[in-house]
C-alpha positions in Angstrom: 20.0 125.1 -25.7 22.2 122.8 -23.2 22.1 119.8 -26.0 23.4 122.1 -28.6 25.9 123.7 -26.1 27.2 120.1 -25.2 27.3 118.8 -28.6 28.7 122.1 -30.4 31.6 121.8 -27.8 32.1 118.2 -27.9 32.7 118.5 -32.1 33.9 122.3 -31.8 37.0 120.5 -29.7 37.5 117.3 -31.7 38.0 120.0 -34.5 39.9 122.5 -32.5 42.4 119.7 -31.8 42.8 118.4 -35.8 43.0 121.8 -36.6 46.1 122.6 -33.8 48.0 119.4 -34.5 48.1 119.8 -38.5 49.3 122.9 -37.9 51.6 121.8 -35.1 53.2 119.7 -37.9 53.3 121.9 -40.6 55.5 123.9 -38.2 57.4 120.8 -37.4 58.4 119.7 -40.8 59.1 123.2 -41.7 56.2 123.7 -43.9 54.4 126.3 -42.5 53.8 127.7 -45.8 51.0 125.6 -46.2 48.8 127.1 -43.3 47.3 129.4 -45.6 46.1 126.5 -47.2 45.3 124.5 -44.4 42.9 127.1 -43.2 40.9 127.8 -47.0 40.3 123.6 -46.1 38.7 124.8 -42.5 36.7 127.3 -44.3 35.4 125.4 -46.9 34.2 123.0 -44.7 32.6 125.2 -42.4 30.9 127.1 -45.1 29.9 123.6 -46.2 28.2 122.4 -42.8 26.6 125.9 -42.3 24.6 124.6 -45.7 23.8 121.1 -44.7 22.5 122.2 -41.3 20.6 124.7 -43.3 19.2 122.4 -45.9 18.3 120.0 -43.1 16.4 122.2 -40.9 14.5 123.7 -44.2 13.5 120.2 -45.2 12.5 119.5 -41.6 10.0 122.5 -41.6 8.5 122.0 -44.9 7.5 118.6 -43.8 3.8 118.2 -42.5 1.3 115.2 -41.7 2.8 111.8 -41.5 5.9 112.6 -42.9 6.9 114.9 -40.4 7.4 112.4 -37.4 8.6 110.1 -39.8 11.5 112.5 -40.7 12.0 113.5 -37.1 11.8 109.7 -36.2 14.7 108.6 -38.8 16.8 111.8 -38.1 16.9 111.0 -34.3 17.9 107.5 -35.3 21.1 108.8 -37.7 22.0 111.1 -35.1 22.2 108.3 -32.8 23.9 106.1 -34.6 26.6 109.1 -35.6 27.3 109.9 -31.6 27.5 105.5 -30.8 30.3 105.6 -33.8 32.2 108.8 -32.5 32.2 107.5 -28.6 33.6 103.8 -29.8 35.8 105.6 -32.6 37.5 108.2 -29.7 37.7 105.0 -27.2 39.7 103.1 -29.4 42.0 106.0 -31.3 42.4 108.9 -29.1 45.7 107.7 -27.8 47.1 107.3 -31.2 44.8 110.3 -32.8 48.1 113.0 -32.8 50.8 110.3 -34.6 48.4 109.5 -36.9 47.5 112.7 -38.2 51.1 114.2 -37.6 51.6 111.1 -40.5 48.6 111.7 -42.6 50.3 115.6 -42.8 53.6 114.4 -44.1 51.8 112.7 -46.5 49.4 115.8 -47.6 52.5 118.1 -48.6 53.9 116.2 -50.8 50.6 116.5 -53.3 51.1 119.0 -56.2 49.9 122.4 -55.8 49.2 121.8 -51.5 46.2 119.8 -52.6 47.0 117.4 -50.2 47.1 119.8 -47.3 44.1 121.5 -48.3 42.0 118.1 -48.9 43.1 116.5 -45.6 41.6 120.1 -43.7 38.7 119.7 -44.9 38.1 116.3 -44.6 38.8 116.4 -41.2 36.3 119.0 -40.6 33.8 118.3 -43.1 33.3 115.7 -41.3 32.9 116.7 -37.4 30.6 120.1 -39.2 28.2 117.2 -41.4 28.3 115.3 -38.0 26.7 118.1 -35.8 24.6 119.7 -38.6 22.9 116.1 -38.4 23.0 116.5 -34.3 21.7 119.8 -33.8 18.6 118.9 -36.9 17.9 116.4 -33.9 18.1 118.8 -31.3 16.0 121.1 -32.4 13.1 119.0 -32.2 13.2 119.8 -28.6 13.8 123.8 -28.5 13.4 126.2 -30.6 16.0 127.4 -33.8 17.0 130.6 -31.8 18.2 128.6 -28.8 19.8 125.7 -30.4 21.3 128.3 -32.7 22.5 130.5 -29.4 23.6 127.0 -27.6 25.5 125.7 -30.6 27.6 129.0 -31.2 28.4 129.3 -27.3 29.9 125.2 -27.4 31.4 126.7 -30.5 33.5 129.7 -29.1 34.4 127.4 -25.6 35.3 124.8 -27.7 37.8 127.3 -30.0 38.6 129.2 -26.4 39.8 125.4 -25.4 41.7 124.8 -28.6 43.6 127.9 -28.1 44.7 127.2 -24.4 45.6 123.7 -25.9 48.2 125.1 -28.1 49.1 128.9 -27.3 49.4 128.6 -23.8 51.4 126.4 -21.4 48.1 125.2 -19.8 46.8 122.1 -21.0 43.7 120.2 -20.3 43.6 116.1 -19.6 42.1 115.6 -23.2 41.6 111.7 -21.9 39.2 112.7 -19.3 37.4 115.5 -21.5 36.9 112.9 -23.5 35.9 110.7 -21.4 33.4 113.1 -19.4 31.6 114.2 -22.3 31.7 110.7 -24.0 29.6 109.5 -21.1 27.2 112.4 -21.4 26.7 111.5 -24.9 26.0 108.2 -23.9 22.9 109.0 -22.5 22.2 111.9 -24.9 22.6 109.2 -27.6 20.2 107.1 -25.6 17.4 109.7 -25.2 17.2 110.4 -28.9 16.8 106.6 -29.8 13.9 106.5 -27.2 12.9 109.7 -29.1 12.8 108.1 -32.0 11.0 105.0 -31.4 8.6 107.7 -29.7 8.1 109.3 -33.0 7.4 105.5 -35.2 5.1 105.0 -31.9 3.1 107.9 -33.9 2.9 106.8 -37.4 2.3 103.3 -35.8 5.3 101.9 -37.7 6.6 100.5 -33.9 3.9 99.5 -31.5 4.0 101.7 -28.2 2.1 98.6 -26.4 1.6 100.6 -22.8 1.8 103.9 -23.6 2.9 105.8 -21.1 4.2 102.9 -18.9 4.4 105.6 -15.8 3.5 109.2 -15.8 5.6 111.5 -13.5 4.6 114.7 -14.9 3.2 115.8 -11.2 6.7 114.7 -9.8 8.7 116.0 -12.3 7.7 117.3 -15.6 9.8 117.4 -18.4 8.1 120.8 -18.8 10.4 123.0 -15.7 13.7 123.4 -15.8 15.2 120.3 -14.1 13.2 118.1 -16.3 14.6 119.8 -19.3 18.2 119.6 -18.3 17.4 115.6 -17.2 16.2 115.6 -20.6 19.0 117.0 -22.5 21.7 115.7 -20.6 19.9 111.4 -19.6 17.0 111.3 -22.2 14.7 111.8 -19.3 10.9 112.0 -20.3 7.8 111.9 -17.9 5.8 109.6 -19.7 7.2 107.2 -22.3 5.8 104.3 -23.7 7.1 100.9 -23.4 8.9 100.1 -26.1 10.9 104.0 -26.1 11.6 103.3 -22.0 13.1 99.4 -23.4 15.0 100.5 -26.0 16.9 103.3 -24.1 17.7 100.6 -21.5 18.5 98.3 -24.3 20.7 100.9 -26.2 23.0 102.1 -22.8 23.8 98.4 -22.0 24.5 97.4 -25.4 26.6 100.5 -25.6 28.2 100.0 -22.1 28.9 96.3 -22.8 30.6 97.1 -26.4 32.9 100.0 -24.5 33.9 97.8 -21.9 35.4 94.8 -24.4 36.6 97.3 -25.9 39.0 98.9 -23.2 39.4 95.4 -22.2 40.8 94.3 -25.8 43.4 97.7 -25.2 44.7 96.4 -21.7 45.3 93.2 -23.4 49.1 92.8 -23.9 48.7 90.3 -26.5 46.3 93.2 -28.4 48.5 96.1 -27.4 51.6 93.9 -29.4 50.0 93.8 -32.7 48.5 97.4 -32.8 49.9 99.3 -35.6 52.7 101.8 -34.2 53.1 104.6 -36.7 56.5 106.1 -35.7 57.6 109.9 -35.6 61.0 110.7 -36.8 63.0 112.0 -34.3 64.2 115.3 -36.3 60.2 116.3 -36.3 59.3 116.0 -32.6 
């Protein structure tokens, strides 16, 4: 339930926030006109996701023998992947996330008919729904449908209660650090499933375990009880892994680490910071 808590709310707020500065612009360009459109785009998408998450987790169950870890094995692996893309993606564009879309909305209403406006909505979250349809597939390996369905709606309504503090009210919350905090939780969540995965190809022999389990901690700490479940959900922990699923987790977070760090390094870098593309905001819409 805590993985699909954590994950619902991280993509529940990346959406939140598209979804608050489109409409944000409309308003500012004096087109609010097209929020009635903006919002068929956020439902459509939703609708959407509700039926790839759907599809997933029915192709998942009807899946037996070999095939199963096999399934369970790749899906881990595309999850993983999907969260590494989002952490380096929100590293390297959050700053200039809200000019860029402000842009991409000026653009939208000028297509016939409000297509644009429509298309860009749900795009946007198509795309952040697809993501943690694919996420909570993966999670639900570990718990069962009722809780990752009861986790993934409560991130959902926290991450919509955030969105509409963000821009009803006149508190605001340090979207940098959110980011940032949750980001780093990822990390290791993103960590745990490729060690998951390689766990799963350990079964069907397709990548050799050669010690499995390297160490056993089960008496210690069993990822059984309660703290070895939330160690699990939130660092990947598991009591007895084999080799090659405790190496690549270790491989995974300082590859990861190492590629963050050039890349906040490449941002302080005046010389990179010069020729970054500015996209401008008139000064009538801010």
């Amino acid at each position: 339930m805590l993985s699909s808590f954590l994950l619902s709310l991280r993509e529940g707020a990346e959406a939140a926030l598209v979804i608050g500065i489109v409409l944000g612009a409309l308003r500012k360009i004096d087109r609010a006109d097209c929020a009635r459109v903006a919002w068929l785009g956020v439902l459509t998408a939703i609708a959407m996701s509700v039926l790839a998450a759907v599809a997933l987790r029915a192709l998942g169950l009807s899946l037996a023998g070999r095939a199963e870890p096999v399934f369970e094995g790749a899906t881990l692996f595309v999850a993983a992947g999907l969260l590494t893309w989002i952490i380096v993606w929100i590293a390297r564009q959050s700053r200039e996330l809200k000019a860029s879309l402000e842009a991409d909305v000026r653009q939208a209403v000028c297509a016939p008919g409000r297509r644009g406006v429509f298309v860009l909505m749900f795009v946007a979250v198509a795309r952040e729904g697809l993501e943690l349809a694919i996420f909570l597939t993966a999670s639900a390996f570990e718990a069962s449908t009722a809780r990752t369905i009861g986790g993934a709606l409560l991130g959902l309504a926290t991450a919509a209660l955030l969105g509409w503090l963000l821009f009803a009210c006149t508190w605001r919350l340090n979207l940098r650090w959110f980011f940032r905090v949750t980001s780093a939780l990822l990390l290791f969540f993103a960590a745990g499933l490729i060690a998951k995965g390689v766990g799963e190809f350990n079964e069907v022999g397709w990548i050799p375990a050669i010690i499995d389990p390297i160490w056993n901690s089960t008496p210690i700490l069993s990822d059984q009880t309660l703290p070895g479940e939330i160690l699990k959900t939130l660092f990947g922990y598991t009591s007895h892994p084999s080799l090659t699923a405790a190496f690549a987790y270790a491989a995974y977070l300082a590859a990861v680490a190492a590629g963050l760090r050039i890349t906040r390094g490449s941002e302080m870098d005046p010389a990179a910071a010069a020729t970054r593309p500015h996209v401008s905001v008139p000064e009538s819409s801010r």
